[in-house]
N, C-alpha and C positions, 0 to 999 in steps of 0.2 A: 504494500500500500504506500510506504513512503519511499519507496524505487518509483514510481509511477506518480506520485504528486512529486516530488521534484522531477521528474522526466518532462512533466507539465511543463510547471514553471523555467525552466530551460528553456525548454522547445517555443514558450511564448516569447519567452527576453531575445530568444534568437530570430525572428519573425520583424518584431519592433526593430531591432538593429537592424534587421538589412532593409528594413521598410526604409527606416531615417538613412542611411545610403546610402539609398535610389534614390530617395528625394534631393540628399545633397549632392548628386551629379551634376544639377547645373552650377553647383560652385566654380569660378575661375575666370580666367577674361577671355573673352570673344573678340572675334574681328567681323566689324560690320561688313554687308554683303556689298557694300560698294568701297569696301575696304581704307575709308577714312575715320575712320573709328572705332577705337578699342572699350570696349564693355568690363567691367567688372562687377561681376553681378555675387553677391555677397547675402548671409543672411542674418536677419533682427529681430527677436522677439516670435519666434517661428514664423515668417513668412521673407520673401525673395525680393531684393533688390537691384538695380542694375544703377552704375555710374558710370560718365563717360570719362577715359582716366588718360585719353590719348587720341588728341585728331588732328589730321594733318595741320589743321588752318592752328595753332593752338591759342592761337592769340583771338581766335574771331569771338563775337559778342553775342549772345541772346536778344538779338534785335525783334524777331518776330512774336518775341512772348508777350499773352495777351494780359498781363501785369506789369504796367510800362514799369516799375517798380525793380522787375526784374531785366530788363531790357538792357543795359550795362553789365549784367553779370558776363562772366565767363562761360564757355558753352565746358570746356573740360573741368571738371568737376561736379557737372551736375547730375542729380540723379533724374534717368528717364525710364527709369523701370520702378513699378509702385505695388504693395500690395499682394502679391504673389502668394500661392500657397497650392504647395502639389496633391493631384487627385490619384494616388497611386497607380498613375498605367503612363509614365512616360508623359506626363503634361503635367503643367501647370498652366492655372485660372485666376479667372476672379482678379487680374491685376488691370495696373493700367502703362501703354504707354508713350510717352511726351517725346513728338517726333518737333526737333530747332528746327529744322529747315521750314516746315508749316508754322509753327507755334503752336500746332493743335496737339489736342490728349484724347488718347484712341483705347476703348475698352480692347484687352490684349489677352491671348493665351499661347503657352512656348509650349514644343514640342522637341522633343529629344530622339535624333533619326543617327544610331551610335552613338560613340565618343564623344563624336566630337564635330558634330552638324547639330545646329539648332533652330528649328522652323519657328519664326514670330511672325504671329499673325492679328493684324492689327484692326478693328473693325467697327463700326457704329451700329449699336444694337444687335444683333447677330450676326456671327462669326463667317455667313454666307456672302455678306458685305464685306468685302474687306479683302485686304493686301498680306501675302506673305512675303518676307524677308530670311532670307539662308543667308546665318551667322558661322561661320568655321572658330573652334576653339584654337588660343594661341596656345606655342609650349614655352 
């Protein structure tokens, strides 16, 4: 009986860790699909973030942001991945994200296709609408 409740409890604790795993695979920095910019996508309080930590222009400004407020900032630095939180099958939802070249904020869900290919698909109201972006991991 207590070979079998601890075989339990093991076999649960092992389960939970490789869940949290796979969900931390999208840990690490990417390279945007038009390859001016590197992502670091990080996580806080269990859900997924992305910053921009590298782009070619590095000195360009957040001019199209609809917070003139922000419009002076830096564009590296900033986060444009929001909200994240993985649905155990290779995606994460429920985020958001903030494309400088529009200034617009796009509900967003990442898709994990290997290692190290990352489908963003950026959309208004349903996912059907909307643009994907293939991000390659850097090493």
């Amino acid at each position: 009986m207590k070979k079998s409740v601890l075989l339990s409890v093991f076999l649960l604790f092992a389960i939970i860790a490789k869940a949290q795993t796979k969900a931390d695979d999208l840990l690490g920095v990417w390279l945007s699909e038009d390859k001016d910019g590197k992502i670091q996508v990080f996580k806080e309080n269990g859900k997924y973030y992305g910053k921009i930590i590298w782009g070619k222009d590095g000195t360009r400004t957040d001019t199209k942001n609809p917070d003139e407020k922000l419009r002076s900032r830096k564009i590296v630095g900033s986060i444009i991945l929001k909200d994240f939180t993985f649905d155990g099958d290779d995606t994460w939802e429920d985020g958001t994200i903030y494309d400088p070249n529009s200034g617009k904020t796009y509900d967003c869900k990442m898709t994990l296709q290997g290692a190290n290919t990352l489908n963003i698909r950026g959309f208004v109201g349903i996912s059907m609408f909307g643009r994907t972006s293939v991000w390659t991991r850097t090493k």
